[in-house]
C-alpha positions in Angstrom: -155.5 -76.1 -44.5 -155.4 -72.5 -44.4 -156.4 -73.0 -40.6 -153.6 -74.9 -40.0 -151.0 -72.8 -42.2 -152.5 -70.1 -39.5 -151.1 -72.0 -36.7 -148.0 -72.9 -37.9 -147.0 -69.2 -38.5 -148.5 -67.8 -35.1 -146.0 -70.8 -33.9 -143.3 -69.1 -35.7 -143.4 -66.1 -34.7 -144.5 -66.5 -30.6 -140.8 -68.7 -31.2 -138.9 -66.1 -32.6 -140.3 -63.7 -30.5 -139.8 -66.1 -27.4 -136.2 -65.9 -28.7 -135.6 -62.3 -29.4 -137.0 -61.5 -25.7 -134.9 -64.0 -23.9 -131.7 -62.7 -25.8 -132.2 -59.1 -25.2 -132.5 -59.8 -21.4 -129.3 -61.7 -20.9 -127.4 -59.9 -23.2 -127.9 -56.7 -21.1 -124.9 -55.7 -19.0 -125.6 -56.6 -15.7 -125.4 -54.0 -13.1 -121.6 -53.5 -12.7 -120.9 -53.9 -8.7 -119.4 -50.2 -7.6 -115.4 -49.8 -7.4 -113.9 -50.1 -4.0 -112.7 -47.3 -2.5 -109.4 -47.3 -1.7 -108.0 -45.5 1.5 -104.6 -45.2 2.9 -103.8 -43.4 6.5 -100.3 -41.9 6.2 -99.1 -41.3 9.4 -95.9 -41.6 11.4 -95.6 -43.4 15.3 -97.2 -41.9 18.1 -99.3 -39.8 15.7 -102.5 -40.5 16.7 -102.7 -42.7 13.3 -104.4 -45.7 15.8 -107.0 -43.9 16.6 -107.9 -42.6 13.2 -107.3 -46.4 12.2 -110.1 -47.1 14.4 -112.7 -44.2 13.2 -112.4 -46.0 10.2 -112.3 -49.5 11.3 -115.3 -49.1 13.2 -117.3 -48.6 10.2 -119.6 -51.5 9.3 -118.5 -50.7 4.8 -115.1 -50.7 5.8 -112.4 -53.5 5.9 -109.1 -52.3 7.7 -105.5 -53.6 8.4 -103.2 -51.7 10.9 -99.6 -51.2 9.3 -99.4 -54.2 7.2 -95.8 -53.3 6.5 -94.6 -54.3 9.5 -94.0 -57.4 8.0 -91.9 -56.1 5.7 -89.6 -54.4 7.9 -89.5 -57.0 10.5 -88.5 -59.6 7.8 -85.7 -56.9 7.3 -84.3 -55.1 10.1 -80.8 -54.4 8.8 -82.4 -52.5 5.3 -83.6 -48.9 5.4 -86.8 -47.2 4.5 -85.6 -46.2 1.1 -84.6 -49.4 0.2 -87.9 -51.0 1.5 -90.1 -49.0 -0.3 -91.0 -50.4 -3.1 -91.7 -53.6 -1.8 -94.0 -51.8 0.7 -95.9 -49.7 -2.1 -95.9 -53.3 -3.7 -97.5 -54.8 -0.3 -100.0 -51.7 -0.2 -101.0 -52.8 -3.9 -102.1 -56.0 -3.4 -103.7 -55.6 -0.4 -106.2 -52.7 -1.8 -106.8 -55.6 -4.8 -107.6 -58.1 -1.4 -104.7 -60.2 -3.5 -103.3 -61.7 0.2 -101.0 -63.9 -1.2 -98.6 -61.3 -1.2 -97.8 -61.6 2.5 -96.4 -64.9 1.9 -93.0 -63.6 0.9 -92.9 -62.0 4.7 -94.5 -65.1 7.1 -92.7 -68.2 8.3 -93.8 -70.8 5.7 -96.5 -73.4 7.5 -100.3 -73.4 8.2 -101.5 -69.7 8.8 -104.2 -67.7 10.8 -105.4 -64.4 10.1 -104.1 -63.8 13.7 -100.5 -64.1 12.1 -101.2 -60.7 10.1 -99.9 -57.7 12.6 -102.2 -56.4 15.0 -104.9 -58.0 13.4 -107.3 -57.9 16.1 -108.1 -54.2 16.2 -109.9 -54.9 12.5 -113.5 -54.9 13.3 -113.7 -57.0 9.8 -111.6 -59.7 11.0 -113.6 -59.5 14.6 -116.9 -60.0 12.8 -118.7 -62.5 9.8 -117.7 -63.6 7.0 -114.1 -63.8 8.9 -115.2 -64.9 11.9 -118.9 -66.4 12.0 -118.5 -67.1 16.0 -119.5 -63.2 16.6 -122.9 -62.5 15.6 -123.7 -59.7 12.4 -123.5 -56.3 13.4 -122.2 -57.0 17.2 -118.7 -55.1 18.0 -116.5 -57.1 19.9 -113.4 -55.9 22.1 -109.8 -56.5 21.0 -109.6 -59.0 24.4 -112.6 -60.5 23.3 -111.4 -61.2 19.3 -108.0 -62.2 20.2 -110.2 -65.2 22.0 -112.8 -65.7 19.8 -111.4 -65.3 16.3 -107.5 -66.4 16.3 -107.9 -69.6 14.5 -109.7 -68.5 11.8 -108.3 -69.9 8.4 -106.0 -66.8 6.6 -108.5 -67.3 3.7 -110.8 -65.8 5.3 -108.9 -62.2 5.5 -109.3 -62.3 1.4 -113.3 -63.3 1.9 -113.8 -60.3 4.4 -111.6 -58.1 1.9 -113.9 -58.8 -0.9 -116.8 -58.1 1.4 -116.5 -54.4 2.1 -117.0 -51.3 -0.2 -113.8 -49.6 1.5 -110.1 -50.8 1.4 -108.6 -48.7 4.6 -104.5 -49.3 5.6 -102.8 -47.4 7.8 -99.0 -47.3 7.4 -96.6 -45.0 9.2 -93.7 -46.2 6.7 -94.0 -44.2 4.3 -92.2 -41.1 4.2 -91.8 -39.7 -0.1 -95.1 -39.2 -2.3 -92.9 -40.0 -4.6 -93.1 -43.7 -4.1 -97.1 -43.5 -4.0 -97.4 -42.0 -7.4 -97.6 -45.6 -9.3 -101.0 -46.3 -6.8 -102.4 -42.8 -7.2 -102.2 -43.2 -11.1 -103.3 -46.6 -11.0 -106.3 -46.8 -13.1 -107.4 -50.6 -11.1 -107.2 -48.3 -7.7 -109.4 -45.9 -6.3 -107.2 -43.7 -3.7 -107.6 -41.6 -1.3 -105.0 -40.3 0.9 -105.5 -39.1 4.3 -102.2 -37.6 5.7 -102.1 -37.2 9.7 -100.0 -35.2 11.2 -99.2 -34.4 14.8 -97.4 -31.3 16.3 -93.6 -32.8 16.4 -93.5 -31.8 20.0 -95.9 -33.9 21.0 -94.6 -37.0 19.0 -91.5 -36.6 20.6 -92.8 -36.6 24.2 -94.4 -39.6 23.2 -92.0 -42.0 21.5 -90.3 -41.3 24.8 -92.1 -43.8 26.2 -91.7 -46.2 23.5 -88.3 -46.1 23.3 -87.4 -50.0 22.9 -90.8 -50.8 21.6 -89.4 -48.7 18.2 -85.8 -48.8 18.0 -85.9 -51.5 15.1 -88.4 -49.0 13.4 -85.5 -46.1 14.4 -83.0 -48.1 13.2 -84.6 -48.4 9.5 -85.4 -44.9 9.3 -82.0 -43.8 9.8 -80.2 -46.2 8.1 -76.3 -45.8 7.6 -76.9 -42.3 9.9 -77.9 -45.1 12.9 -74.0 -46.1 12.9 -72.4 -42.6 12.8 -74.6 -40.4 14.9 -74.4 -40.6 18.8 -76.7 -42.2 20.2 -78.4 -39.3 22.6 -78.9 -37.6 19.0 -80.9 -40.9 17.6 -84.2 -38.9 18.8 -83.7 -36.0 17.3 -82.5 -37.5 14.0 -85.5 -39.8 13.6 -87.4 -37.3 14.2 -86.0 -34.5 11.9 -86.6 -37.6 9.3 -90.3 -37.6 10.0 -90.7 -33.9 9.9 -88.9 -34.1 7.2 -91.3 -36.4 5.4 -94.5 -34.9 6.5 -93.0 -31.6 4.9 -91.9 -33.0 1.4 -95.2 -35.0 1.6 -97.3 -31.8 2.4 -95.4 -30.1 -0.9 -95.5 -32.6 -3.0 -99.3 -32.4 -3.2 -99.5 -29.2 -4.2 -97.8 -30.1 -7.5 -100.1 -33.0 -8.3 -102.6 -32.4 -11.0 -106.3 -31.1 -10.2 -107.8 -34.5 -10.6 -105.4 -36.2 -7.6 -104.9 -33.2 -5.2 -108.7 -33.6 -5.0 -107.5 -37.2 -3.1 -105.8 -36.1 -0.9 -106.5 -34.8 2.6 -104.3 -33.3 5.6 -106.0 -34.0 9.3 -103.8 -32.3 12.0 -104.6 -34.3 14.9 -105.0 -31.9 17.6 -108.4 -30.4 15.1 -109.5 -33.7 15.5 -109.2 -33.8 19.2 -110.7 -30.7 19.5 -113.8 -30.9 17.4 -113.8 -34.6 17.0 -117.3 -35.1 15.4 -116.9 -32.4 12.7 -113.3 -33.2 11.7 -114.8 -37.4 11.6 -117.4 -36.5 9.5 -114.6 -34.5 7.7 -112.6 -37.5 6.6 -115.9 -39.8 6.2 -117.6 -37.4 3.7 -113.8 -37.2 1.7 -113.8 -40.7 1.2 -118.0 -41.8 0.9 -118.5 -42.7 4.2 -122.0 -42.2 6.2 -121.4 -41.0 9.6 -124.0 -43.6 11.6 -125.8 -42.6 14.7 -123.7 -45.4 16.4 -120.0 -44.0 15.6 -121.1 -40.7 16.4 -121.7 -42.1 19.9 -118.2 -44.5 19.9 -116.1 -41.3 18.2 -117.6 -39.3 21.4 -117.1 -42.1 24.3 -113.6 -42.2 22.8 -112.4 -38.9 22.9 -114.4 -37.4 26.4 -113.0 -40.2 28.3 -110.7 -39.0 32.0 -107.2 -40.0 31.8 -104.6 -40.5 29.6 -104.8 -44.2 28.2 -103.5 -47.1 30.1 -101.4 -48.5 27.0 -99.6 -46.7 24.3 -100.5 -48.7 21.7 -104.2 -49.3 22.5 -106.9 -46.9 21.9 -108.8 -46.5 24.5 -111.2 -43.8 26.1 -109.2 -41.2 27.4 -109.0 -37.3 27.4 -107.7 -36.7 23.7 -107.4 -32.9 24.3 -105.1 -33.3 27.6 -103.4 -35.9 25.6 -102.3 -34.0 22.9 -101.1 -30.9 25.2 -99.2 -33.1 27.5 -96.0 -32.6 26.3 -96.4 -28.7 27.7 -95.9 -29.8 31.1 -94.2 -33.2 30.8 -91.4 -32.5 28.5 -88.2 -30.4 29.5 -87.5 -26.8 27.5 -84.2 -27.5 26.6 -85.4 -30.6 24.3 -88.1 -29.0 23.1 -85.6 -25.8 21.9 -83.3 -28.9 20.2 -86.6 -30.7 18.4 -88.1 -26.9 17.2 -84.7 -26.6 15.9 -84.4 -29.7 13.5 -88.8 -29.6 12.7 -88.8 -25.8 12.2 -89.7 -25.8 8.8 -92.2 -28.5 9.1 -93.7 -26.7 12.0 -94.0 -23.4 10.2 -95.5 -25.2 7.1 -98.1 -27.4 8.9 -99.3 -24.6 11.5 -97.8 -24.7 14.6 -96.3 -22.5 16.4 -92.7 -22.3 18.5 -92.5 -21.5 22.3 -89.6 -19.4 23.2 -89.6 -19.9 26.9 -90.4 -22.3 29.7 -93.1 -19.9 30.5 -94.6 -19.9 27.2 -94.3 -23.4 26.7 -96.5 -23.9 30.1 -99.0 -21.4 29.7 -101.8 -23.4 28.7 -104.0 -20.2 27.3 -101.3 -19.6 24.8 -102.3 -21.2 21.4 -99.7 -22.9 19.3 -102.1 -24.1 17.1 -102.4 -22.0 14.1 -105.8 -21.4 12.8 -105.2 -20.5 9.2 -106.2 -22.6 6.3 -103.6 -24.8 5.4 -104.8 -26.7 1.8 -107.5 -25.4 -0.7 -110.0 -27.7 1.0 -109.9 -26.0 3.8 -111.3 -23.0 2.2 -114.7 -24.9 1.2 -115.6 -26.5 4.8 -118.6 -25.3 6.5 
């Protein structure tokens, strides 16, 4: 009896321990999977922004999208930036939370792709598995190539590669107050970093140039009611004394942010990047968590030390970046770039370049108007 009575308790207790073990183990928190990180390119046209686009978008962690508001402002050509704003911050929003329903509001209703989302080929995540399962893992395809390959892919799938990645990246040139991006910044759900671009104005000019009719809906937004009363040689000028404008109060505004959030943002001039385009990569990949692979060390170099200009303005390409970004030295007449120094000055002054005051000056290669001095606290703690 006692035997027995020995039995029953050792029963008892192997149950409750059973018990106890099995409940401690599944009521442990799993392993909580890390935030995403969050990353928005704020650029303007003819920036450079594409390429930048691309050093991200290149990276195996990182799903990208090239200026999703576009839809936005295509759906309405007659509003201005100001008024479009919100909706775009709302747009930028979603996106980072790889909600995609929100572009529903801004495509014809009907059946959709993911090759209905703007320039959606140059998004190495949309070129690759779990969007497109027809390119094999870890294979980089071209542009030509996706645009064959991967255009009927369900729009479902944009959401299931979103999900996929550790990094969020947008670029978007239609954003021009930091005003408007305080909401995301603040947003405990998001986890933002800002990587402002900017391009000496000159330059931008010379370039938009040749992208006249390619931008003038674009032109027309940014100047709004100004688009009606201004003459239309002085449209150039006026857009761009709106961008410099922009990058200026942008640039500022910073500077006022608390501690915590100026530590999320970053200014990349492009011409530094041209210049010393493996430091100033690794730069904006360390900012935001990225490892610089073996691999894109190789692309960021093949794409920078190319010969020639580019065949298209909105591809990237290999091409000389350097001669790129002094072209407008020999290509673009003094007496416009007196008129653009005269509406940008401030901008210029603020963000480091410098003012020619001749022709001569303006083609004398040797001559420097690229200030060197640091131009945000970060750029005291490189090196």
């Amino acid at each position: 009896m006692r035997l027995l009575l020995f039995l029953l308790c050792q029963m008892v207790i192997s149950a409750l321990f059973f018990h106890l073990y099995n409940y401690k183990l599944t009521s442990l928190p799993s392993e909580e999977k890390p935030k995403p990180v969050h990353v928005l390119i704020l650029s303007s046209w003819r920036s450079g922004s594409s390429f930048v686009g691309q050093v991200f978008g290149q990276h195996p962690n990182v799903f990208y999208l090239m200026e999703p508001a576009w839809h936005v402002w295509m759906s309405f050509p007659e509003s201005t930036a100001v008024k479009l704003g919100m909706a775009v911050r709302d747009l930028v929003r979603s996106i980072f939370h790889c909600d995609m329903d929100v572009f529903d509001a801004y495509m014809q209703p009907g059946p959709r792709k993911q090759s209905s989302l703007f320039q959606w080929e140059t998004s190495r995540a949309l070129c690759s598995p779990p969007a497109c399962n027809v390119v094999p893992q870890g294979r980089i395809i071209s542009h030509a190539h996706c645009k064959i390959l991967c255009n009927q892919q369900p729009f479902e799938m944009v959401e299931k590669a979103c999900q996929s990645h550790s990094h969020v990246v947008l670029k978007e040139v239609r954003f021009f107050s930091l005003k408007s991006l305080y909401p995301l910044l603040r947003d405990p759900s998001l986890n933002l970093y800002i990587v402002h671009l900017v391009r000496d104005p000159r330059a931008v000019f010379s370039s938009r140039e040749h992208t006249t009719s390619e931008l003038m809906i674009d032109s027309r937004i940014v100047l709004g009611e100004k688009w009606q009363r201004a003459q239309k040689e002085d449209w150039p000028y006026q857009v761009m004394q709106t961008i410099c404008k922009s990058h200026q109060e942008i640039f500022e505004a910073t500077k006022r942010l608390p501690k915590a959030l100026q530590q999320r943002y970053l200014l990349v001039r492009y011409e530094d990047l041209v210049r010393d385009p493996q430091n100033q990569t690794q730069r904006m990949y360390d900012f935001v968590g990225l490892k610089f692979l073996p691999q894109l060390q190789t692309w960021v170099q093949n794409i920078t030390q190319g010969k020639g200009m580019g065949k298209h303005a909105f591809h990237t390409g290999s091409r000389n970046a350097l001669n790129v970004s002094q072209a407008w030295r020999w290509t673009l007449p003094f007496h416009k770039v007196t008129q653009l120094q005269k509406v940008c000055s401030d901008a210029m002054d603020l963000l480091g370049y410098y003012q020619v005051s001749s022709e001569q000056e303006q083609r004398n290669l040797s001559l420097d108007v690229l200030s060197t001095r640091p131009l945000y606290q970060q750029d005291y703690h490189e090196g």
